[in-house]
C-alpha positions in Angstrom: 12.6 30.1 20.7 15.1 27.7 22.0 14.1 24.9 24.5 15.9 24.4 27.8 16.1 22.4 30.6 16.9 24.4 34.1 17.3 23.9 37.6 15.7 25.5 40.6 16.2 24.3 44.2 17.7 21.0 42.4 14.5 20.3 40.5 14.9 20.4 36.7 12.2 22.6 35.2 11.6 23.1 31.2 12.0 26.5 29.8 12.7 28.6 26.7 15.6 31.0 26.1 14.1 34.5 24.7 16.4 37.4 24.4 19.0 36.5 27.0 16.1 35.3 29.4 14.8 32.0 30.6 10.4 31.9 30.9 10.1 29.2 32.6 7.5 27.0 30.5 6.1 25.2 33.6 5.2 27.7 35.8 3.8 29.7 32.5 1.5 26.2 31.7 0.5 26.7 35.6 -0.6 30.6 34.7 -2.2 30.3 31.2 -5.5 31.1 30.9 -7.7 28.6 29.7 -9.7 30.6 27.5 -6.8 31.4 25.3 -6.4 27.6 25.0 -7.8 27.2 21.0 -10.0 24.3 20.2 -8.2 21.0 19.7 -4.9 21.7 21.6 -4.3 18.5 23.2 -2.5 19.5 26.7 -1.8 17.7 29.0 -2.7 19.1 32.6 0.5 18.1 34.2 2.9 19.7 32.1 6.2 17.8 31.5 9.5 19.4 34.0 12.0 17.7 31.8 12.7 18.1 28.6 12.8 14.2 27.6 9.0 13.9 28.4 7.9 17.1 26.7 9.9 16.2 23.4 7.4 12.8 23.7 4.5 15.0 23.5 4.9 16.1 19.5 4.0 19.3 17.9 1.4 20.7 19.5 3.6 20.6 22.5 5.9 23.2 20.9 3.0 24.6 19.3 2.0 25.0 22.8 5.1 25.9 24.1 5.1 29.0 22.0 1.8 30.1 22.9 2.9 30.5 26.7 6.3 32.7 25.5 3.9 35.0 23.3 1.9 35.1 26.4 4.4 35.9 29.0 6.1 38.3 26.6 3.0 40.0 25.9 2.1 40.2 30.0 6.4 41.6 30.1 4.9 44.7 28.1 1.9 45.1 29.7 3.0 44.8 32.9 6.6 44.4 33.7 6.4 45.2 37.1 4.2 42.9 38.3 6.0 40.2 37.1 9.9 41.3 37.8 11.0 40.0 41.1 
């Protein structure tokens, strides 16, 4: 997973570059549910937009971070057409 920092609509949003595709890491933080969250992550409910503050938040950021990839990958196979747009 490779971290990057995007913009839609001229507001930088942080994502991660997976096979040629951008998840956005934001809006996958928004959709997460919270009952795959394990016990001790430390997550903050505002997740970071830039990449600057979410490098300040350590390991368990990335950790993080490539929980919500897994995730939306796994929901891509599952169900890829309700998430294409």
């Amino acid at each position: 997973m490779k971290l990057v920092t995007f913009k839609v609509r001229d507001q930088e949003r942080l994502g991660a570059l997976e096979n040629d595709v951008v998840v956005d890491v934001s809006l996958a933080h928004e959709l997460y549910p919270l009952e795959l969250l394990e016990d001790g992550d430390d997550i903050p409910n505002s997740f970071p937009h830039t990449m600057i503050d979410f490098l300040e938040l350590g390991q368990d950021a990335k950790k993080y971070a490539s929980n919500l990839v897994e995730h939306v990958r796994a929901l891509s196979k599952s169900r890829p057409r309700e998430i294409e747009q």
